[in-house]
C-alpha positions in Angstrom: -11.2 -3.4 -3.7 -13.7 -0.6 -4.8 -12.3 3.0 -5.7 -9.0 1.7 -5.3 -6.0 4.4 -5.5 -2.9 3.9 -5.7 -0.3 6.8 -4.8 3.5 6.4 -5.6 6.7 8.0 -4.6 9.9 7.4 -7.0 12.8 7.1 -4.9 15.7 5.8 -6.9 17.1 9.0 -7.6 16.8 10.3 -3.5 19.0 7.3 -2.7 22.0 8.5 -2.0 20.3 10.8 0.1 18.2 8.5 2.1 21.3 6.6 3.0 23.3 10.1 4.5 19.7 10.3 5.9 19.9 7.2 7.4 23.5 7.5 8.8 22.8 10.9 10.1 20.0 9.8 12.4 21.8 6.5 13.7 18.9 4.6 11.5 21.8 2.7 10.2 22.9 0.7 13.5 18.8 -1.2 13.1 18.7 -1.0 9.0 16.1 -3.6 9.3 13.8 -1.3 11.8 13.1 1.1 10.1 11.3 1.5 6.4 10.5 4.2 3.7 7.7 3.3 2.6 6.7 4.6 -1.5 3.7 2.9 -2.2 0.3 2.6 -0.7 -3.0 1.7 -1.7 -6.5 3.5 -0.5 -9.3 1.8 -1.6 -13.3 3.0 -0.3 -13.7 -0.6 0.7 -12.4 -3.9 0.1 -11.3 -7.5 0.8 -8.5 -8.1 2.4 -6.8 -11.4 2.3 -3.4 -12.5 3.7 -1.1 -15.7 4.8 -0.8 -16.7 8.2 2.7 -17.9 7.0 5.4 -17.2 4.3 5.6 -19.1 1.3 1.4 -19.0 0.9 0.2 -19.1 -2.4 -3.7 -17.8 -3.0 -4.8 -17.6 -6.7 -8.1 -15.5 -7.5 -10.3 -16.4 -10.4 -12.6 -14.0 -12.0 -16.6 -15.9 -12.2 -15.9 -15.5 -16.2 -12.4 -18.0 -15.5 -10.4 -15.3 -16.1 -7.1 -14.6 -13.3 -7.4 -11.3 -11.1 -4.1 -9.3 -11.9 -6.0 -5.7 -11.5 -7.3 -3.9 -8.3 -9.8 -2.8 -10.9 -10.5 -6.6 -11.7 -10.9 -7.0 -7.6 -13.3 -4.2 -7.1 -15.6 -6.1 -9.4 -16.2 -8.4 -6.9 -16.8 -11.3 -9.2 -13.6 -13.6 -8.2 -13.1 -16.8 -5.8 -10.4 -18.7 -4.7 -8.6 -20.6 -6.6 -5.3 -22.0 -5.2 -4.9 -21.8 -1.4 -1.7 -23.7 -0.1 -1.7 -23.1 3.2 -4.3 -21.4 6.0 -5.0 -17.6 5.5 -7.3 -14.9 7.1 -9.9 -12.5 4.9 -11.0 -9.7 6.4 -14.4 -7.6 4.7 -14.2 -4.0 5.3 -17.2 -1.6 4.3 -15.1 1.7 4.8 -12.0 3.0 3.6 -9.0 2.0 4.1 -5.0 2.0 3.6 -4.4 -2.1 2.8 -2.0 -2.7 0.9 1.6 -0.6 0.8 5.0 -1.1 -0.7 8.0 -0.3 1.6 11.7 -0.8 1.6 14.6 -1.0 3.9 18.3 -0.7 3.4 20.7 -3.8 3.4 23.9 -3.9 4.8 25.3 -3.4 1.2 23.0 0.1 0.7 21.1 -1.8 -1.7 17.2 -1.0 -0.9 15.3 -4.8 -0.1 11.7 -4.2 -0.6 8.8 -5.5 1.1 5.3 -5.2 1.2 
């Protein structure tokens, strides 16, 4: 990813009020339909690569032999694959973009179950 930024919302301390939220509007009765999302990603271009299935496991090397734990280290563009356990799809975009976000939606115990 080049010029990646990353903005974030906090929501631990909004909750309680997400959940009266939540009840008020009936979201409640299809928890797992709907999602706050608090996290997303814009980078000015990018890679993308994701699993066709769960469980996938893709490891990225920096050229040096170094592992890529950064979108800074990403943007360099100096990485290949590693580890690939099972089939996934890379897709190259040249403008920007929203990739990657961080989302979450209540379980039936109020306790928020992220995903992303």
């Amino acid at each position: 990813m080049r010029e990646a930024v990353t903005e974030q919302l906090r929501f631990q301390n909004i909750v309680k009020q997400l959940k009266e939220l939540w009840i008020e509007n009936a979201y409640d009765k299809f928890r797992r339909h709907y999602l706050f999302v608090f996290n997303v990603v814009y980078a000015a271009s990018g890679t993308i690569i994701f699993p066709e299935e769960k469980n996938n496991q893709v490891v990225l090397r920096h050229t040096p032999g170094e592992e890529v734990k950064s979108l800074s280290a990403l943007g360099s563009g100096n990485f290949e694959y590693v580890i690939n356990t099972k089939r996934t799809l890379e897709i190259i975009r040249n403008g920007a973009h929203r990739p990657l976000f961080k989302a979450f939606y209540f379980r039936q115990n109020w306790q928020p179950e992220i995903v992303g």
